[in-house]
BAFI-3210 file (N, C-alpha, C; in Angstrom, 3 decimals, decimal comma, padded with zeros to 6 digits):
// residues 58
n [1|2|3|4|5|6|7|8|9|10|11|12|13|14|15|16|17|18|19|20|21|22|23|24|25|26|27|28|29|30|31|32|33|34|35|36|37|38|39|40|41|42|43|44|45|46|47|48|49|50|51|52|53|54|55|56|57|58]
n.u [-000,602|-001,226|-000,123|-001,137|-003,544|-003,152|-002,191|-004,567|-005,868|-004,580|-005,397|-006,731|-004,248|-001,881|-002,999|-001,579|000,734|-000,732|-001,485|001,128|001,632|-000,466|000,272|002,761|002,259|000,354|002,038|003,670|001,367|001,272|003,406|003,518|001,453|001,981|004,001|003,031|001,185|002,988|004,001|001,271|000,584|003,339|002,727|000,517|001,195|002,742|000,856|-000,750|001,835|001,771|-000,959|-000,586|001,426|-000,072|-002,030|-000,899|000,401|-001,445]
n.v [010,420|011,495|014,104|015,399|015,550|017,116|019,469|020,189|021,078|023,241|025,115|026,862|027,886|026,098|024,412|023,975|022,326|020,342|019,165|018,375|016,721|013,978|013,771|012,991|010,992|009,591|009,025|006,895|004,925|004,171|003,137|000,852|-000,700|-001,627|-002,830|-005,505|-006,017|-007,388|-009,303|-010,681|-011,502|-012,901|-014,925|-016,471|-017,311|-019,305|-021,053|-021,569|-023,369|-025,389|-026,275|-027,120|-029,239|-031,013|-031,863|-033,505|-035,685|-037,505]
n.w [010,902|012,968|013,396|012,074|012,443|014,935|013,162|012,183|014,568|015,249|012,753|010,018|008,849|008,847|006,449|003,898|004,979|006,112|003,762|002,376|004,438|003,930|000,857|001,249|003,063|001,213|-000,853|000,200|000,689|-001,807|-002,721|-000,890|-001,952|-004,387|-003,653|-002,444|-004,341|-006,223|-004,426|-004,401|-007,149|-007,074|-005,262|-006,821|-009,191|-007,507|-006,945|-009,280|-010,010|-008,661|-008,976|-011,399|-010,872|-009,149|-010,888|-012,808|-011,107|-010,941]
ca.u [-001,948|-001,543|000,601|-002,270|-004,558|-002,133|-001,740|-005,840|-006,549|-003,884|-006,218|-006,382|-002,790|-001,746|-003,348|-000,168|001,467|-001,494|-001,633|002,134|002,143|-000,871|000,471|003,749|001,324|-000,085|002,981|004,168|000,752|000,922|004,548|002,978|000,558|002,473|004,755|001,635|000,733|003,842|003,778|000,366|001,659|004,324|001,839|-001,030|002,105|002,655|-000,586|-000,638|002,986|001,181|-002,009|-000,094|002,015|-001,335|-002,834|000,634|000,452|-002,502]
ca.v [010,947|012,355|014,984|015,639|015,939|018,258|020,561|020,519|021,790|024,593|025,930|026,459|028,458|024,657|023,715|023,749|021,421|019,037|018,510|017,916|015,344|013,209|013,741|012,322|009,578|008,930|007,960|005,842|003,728|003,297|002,111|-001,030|-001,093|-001,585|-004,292|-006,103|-006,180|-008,177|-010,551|-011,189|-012,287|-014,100|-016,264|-016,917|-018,293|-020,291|-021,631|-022,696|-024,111|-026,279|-026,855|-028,158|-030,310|-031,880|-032,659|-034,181|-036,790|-037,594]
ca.w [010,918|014,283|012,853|010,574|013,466|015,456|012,349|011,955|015,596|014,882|011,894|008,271|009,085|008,532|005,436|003,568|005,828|006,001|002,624|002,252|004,979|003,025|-000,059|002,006|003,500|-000,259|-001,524|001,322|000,438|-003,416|-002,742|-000,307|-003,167|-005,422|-003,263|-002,545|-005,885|-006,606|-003,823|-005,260|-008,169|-007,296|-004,902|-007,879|-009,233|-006,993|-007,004|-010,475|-010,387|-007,693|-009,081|-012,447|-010,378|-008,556|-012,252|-013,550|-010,330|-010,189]
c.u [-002,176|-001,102|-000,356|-003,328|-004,060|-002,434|-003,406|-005,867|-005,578|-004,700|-005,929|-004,847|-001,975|-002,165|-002,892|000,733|000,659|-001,215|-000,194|002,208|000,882|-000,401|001,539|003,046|000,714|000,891|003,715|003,156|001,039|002,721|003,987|002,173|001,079|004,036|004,188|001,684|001,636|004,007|002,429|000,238|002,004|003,312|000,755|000,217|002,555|001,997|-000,756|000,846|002,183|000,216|-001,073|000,702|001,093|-002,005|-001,577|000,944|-000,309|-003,575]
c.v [011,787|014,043|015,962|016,234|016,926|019,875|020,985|021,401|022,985|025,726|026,301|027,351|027,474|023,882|023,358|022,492|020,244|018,356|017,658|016,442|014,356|013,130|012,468|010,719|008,727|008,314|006,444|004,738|003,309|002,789|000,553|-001,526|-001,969|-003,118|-005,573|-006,969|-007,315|-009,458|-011,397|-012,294|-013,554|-015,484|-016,686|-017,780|-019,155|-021,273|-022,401|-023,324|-025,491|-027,140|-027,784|-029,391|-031,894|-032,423|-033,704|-035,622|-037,070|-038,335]
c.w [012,181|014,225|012,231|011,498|014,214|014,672|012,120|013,203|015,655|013,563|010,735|008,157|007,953|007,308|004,572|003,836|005,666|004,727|002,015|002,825|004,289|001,983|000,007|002,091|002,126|-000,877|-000,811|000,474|-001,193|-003,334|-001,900|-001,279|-003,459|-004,904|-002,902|-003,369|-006,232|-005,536|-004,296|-006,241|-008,240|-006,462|-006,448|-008,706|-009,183|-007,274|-008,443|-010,912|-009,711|-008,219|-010,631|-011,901|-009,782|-009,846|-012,824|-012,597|-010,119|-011,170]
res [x|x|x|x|x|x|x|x|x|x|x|x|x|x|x|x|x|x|x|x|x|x|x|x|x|x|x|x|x|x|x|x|x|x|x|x|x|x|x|x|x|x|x|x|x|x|x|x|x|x|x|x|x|x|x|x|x|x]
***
């Protein structure tokens, strides 16, 4: 993002570039999304392997 800020105070010259490096930066995030997402998951998972185990002894 600093990059981003750099390429702003250089002037719409740059607007090209900016957009590349978010676009760049956009994909970076919907990949953590998207790994997230799956740790997510796999905990709620968890959670009801657990919670069935706590009704089954109980």
């Amino acid at each position: 993002m600093q990059q981003i800020a750099e390429l702003r105070r250089q002037g719409s010259a740059t607007t090209k570039d900016r957009r590349i490096l978010l676009e760049a930066h956009k994909n970076k995030l919907a990949e953590q999304i998207e790994r997230l997402q799956e740790h997510y998951e796999v905990i709620n998972e968890k959670i009801e392997i657990y919670h069935q185990w706590e009704l089954e002894n109980s």
